[in-house]
N, C-alpha and C positions, 0 to 999 in steps of 0.2 A: 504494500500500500504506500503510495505516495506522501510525504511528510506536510500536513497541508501550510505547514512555511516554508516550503520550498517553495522557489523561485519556480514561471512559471516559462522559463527562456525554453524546454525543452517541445513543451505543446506550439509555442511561436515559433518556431523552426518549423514545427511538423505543417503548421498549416502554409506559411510560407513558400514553402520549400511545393508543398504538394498544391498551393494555386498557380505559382508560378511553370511548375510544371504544366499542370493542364494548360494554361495559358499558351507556352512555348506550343504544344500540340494541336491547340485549337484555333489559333491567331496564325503562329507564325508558320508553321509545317506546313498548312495548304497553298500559302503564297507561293512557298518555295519548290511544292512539287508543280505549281502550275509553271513556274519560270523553269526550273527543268525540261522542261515538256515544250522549248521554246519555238518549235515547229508552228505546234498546234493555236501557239498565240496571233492573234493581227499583228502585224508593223508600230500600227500605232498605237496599239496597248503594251507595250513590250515596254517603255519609258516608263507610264502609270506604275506599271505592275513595278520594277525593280524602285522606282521614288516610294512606293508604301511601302516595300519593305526594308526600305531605309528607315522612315518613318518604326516601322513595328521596330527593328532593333533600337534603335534609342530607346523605346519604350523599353524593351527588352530590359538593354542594360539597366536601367533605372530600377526595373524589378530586381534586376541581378543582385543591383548594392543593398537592397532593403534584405533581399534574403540573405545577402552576406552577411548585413550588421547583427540581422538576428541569431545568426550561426556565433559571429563576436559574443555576443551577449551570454549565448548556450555557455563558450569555452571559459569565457570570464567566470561560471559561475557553477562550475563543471563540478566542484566538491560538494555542493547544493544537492543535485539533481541525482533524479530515481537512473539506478544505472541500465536496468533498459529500456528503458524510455529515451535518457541519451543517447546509447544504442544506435538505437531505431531511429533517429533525430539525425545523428550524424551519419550512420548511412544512406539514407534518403538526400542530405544533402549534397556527400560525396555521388551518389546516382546521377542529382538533379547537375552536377558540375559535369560529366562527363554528357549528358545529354545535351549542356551549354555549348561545349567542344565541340559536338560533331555538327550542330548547328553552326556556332559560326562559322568553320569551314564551310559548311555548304554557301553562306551570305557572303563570304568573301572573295570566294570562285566566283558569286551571280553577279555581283557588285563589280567586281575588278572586268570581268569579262566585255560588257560594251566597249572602255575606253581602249583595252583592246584591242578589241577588233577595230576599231575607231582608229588607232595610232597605223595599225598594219595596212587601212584603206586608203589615209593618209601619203604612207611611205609607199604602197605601188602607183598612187598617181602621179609622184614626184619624176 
């Protein structure tokens, strides 16, 4: 049973950590599989589509550092807290950090790719 003066850093991680996930999956993962797919897109949506998901990572990161600070908060307070509860806390956030990875790579590839091909369009008109 939980100490009920314990600090409550470990339930605030958990939720955290598990909105921000959803989030990640339900905001930003369908942007990214439609710009994958860049066949299938118009010409003139193809600009739209990568500026929002410029847009969603800022927001991203912004969620990233709350869930960070809350993970601070957990560690700061780590002698406090139910040990698996912490557990459970820190590995969900360790989860939710490697699911941040393999995302931004995918947004860095979509991102970097137009000026890209933009710079190479460039260099064989020249």
């Amino acid at each position: 049973m939980i100490d009920p003066v314990s600090p409550t850093s470990d339930i605030c991680l958990l939720l955290r950590a598990h909105a921000e996930q959803r989030w990640l999956c339900h905001e930003v993962l369908p942007v990214l599989r439609q710009l994958e797919q860049r066949d299938l897109l118009p010409e003139e949506q193809l600009g739209a589509a990568l500026a929002y998901l410029e847009v969603l990572w800022i927001e991203a990161s912004q969620r990233a550092a709350e869930t960070d600070a809350a993970y601070a908060e957990l560690e700061a307070c780590a002698a406090y807290a139910d040990p698996r509860l912490h557990h459970k806390a820190r590995g969900y956030h360790r989860d939710l950090l490697n699911l941040r990875k393999a995302i931004a790579s995918h947004v860095a590839q979509l991102v970097a790719a137009p000026s890209d091909e933009l710079s190479q369009d460039h260099a064989s008109s020249c």
